[in-house]
C-alpha positions as a Markdown table, in Angstrom:
| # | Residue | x | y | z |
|---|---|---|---|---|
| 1 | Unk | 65.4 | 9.6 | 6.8 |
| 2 | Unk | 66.7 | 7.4 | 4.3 |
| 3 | Unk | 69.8 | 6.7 | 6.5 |
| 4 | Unk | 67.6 | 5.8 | 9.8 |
| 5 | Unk | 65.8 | 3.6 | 7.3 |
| 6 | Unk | 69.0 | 1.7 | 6.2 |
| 7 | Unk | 70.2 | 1.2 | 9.6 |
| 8 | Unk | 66.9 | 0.5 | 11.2 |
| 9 | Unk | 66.6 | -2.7 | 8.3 |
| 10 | Unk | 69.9 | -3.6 | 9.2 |
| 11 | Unk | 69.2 | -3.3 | 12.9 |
| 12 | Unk | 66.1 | -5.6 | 12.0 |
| 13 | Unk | 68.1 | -8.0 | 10.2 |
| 14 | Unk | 71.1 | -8.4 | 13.0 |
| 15 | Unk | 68.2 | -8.9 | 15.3 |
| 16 | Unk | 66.4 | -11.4 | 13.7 |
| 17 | Unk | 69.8 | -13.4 | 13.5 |
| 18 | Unk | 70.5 | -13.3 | 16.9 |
| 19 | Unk | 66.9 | -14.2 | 18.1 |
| 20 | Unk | 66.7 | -17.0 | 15.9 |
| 21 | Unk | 70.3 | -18.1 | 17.3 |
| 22 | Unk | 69.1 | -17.4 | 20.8 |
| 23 | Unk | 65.6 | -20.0 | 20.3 |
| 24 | Unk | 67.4 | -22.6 | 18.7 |
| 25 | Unk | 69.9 | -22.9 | 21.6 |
| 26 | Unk | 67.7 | -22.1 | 24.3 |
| 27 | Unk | 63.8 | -22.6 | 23.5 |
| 28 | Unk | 62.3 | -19.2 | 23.7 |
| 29 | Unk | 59.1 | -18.3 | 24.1 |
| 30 | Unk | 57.6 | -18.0 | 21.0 |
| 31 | Unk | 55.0 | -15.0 | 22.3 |
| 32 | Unk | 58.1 | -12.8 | 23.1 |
| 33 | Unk | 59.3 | -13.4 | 19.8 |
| 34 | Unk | 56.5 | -12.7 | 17.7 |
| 35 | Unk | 56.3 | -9.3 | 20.0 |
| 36 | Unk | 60.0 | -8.5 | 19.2 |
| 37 | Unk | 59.7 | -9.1 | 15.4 |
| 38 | Unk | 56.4 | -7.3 | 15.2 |
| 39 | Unk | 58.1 | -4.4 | 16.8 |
| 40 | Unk | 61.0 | -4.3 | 15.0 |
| 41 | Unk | 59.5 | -4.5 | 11.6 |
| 42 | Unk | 56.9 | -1.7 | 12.9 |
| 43 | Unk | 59.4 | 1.0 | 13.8 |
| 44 | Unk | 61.3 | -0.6 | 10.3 |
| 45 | Unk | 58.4 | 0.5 | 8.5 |
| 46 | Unk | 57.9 | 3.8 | 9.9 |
| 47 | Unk | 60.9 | 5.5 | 8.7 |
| 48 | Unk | 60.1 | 4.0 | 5.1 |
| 49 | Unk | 56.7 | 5.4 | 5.3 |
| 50 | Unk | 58.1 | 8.7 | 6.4 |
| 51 | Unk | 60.6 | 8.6 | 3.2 |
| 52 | Unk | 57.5 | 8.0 | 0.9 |
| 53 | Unk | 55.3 | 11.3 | 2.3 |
| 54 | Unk | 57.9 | 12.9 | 2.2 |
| 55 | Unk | 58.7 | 12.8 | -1.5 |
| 56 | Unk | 55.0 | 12.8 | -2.1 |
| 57 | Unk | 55.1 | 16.4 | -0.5 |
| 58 | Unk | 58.6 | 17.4 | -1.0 |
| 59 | Unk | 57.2 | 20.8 | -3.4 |
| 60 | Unk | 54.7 | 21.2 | -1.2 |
| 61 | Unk | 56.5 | 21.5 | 2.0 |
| 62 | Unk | 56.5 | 25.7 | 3.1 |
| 63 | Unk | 58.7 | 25.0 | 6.6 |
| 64 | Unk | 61.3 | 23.2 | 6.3 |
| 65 | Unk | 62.7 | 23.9 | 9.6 |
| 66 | Unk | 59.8 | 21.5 | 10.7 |
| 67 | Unk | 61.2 | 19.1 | 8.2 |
| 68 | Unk | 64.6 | 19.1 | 9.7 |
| 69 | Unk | 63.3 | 18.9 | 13.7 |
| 70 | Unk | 61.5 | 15.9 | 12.5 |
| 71 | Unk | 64.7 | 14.4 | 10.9 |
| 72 | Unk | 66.9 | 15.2 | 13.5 |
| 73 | Unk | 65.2 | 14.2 | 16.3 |
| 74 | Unk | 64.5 | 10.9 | 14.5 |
| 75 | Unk | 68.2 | 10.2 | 14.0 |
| 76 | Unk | 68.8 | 10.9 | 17.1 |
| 77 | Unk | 66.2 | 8.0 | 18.4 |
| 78 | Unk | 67.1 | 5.4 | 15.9 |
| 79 | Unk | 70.7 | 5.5 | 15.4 |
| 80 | Unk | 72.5 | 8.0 | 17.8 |
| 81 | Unk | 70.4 | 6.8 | 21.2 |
| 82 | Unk | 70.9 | 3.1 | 20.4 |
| 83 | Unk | 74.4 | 3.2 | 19.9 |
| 84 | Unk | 75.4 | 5.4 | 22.9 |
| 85 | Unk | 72.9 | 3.0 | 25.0 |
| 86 | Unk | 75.1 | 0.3 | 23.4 |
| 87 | Unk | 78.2 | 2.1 | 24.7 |
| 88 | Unk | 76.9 | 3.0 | 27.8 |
| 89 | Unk | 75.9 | 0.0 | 29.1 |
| 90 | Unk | 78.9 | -2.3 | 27.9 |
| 91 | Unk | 81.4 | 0.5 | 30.0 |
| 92 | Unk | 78.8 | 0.4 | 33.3 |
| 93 | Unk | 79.0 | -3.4 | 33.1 |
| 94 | Unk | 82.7 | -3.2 | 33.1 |
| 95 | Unk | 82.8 | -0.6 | 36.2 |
| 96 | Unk | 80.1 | -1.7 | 38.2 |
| 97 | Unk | 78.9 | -4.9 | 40.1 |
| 98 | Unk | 75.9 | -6.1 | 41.8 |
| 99 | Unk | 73.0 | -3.7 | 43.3 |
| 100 | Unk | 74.8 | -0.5 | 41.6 |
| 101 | Unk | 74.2 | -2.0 | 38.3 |
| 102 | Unk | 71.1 | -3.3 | 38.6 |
| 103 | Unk | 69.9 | 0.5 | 40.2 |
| 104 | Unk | 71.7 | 2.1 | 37.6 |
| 105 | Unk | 70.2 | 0.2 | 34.4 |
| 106 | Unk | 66.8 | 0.7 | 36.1 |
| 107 | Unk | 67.3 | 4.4 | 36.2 |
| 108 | Unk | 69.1 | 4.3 | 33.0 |
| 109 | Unk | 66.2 | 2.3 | 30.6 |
| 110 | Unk | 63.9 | 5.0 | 32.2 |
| 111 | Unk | 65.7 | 7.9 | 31.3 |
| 112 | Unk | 66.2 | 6.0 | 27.9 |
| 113 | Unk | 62.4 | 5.3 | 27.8 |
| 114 | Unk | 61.5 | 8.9 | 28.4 |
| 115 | Unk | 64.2 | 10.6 | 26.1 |
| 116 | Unk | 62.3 | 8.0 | 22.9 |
| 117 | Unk | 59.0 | 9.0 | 23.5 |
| 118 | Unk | 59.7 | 12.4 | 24.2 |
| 119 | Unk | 62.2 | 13.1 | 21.2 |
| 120 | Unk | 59.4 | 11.3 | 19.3 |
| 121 | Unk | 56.4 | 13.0 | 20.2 |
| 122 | Unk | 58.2 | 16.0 | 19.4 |
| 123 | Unk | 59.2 | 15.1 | 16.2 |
| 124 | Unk | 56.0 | 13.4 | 14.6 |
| 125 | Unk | 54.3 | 16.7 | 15.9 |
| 126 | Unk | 56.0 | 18.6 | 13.5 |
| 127 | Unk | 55.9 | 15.8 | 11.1 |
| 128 | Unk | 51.8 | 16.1 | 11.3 |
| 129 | Unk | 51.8 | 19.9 | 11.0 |
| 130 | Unk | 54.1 | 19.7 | 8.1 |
| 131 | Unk | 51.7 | 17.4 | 6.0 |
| 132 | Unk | 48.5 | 19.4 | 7.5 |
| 133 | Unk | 50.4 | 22.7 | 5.7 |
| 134 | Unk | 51.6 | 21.5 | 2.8 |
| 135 | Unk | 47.6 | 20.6 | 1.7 |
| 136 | Unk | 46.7 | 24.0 | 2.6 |
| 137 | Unk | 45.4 | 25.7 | 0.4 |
| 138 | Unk | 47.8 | 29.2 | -0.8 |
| 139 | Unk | 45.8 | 32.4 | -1.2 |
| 140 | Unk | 46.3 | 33.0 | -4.9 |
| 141 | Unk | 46.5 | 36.9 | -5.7 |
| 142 | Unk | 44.3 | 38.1 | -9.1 |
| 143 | Unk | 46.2 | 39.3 | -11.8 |
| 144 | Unk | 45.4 | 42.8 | -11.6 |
| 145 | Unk | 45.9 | 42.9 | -8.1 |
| 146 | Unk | 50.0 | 43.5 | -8.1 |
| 147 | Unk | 51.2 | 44.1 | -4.5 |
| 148 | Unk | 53.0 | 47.2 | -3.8 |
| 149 | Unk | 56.7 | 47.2 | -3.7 |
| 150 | Unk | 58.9 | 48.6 | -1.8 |
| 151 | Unk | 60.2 | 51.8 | -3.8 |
| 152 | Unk | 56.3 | 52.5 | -5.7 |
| 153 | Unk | 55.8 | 55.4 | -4.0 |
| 154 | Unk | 59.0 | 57.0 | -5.6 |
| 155 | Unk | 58.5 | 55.7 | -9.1 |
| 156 | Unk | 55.7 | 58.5 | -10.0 |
């Protein structure tokens, strides 16, 4: 998580250069920015926060399985998706003109769209249930109640 948050600050960071570039040469609209930086420092933030419960319940945690779904599918929205979309579109632009492009991108930011909130829904479900079991509370066995083991019944 740590590594999403790294490259989601400098993500934030290259951003904020080239949009600050972009409305000094051109005038933007100062609405759309504000929108952009709010949601850039937002999905900043979150991986940050994550970090923080995390170690806050890092003894705590009983699946770590979940753990791991979480983490992966977050990597693979914040660092892996961007940079194949990156990729992705740079070669289409190079092989395709015109209508084809403009059908393909449309098609292409929806699947895109879907595959984030999807991979993200996924993952802050198991992020939740995590948290929600780690304040459990453990049934705590009495002292003179030992559970049997395996091999009791030949001891005697």
């Amino acid at each position: 998580m740590l590594v999403i948050a790294i490259f989601r600050l400098a993500t934030l960071g290259f951003s904020y250069y080239t949009l600050t570039r972009l409305s000094n040469q051109y005038g933007g609209s100062s609405y759309r920015y504000n929108f952009l930086s709010f949601a850039l420092i937002f999905w900043t933030v979150l991986p940050v926060a994550e970090v923080i419960i995390y170690w806050l319940i890092r003894y705590r945690i009983q699946k770590r399985a979940w753990v791991h779904l979480h983490v992966w599918t977050s990597f693979v929205v914040f660092v892996i998706l961007p940079l194949s979309v990156l990729i992705l579109v740079r070669w289409s632009f190079n092989f395709m003109r015109g209508n084809d492009y403009v059908t393909f991108m449309e098609t292409f930011n929806r699947v895109v769209r879907y595959l984030t909130l999807g991979l993200l829904a996924i993952g802050h479900v198991f992020f939740i249930a995590t948290i929600v079991k780690s304040y459990r509370r453990q049934k705590v066995t009495e002292n003179n109640e030992v559970p049997a083991g395996l091999l009791d019944e030949f001891v005697s």
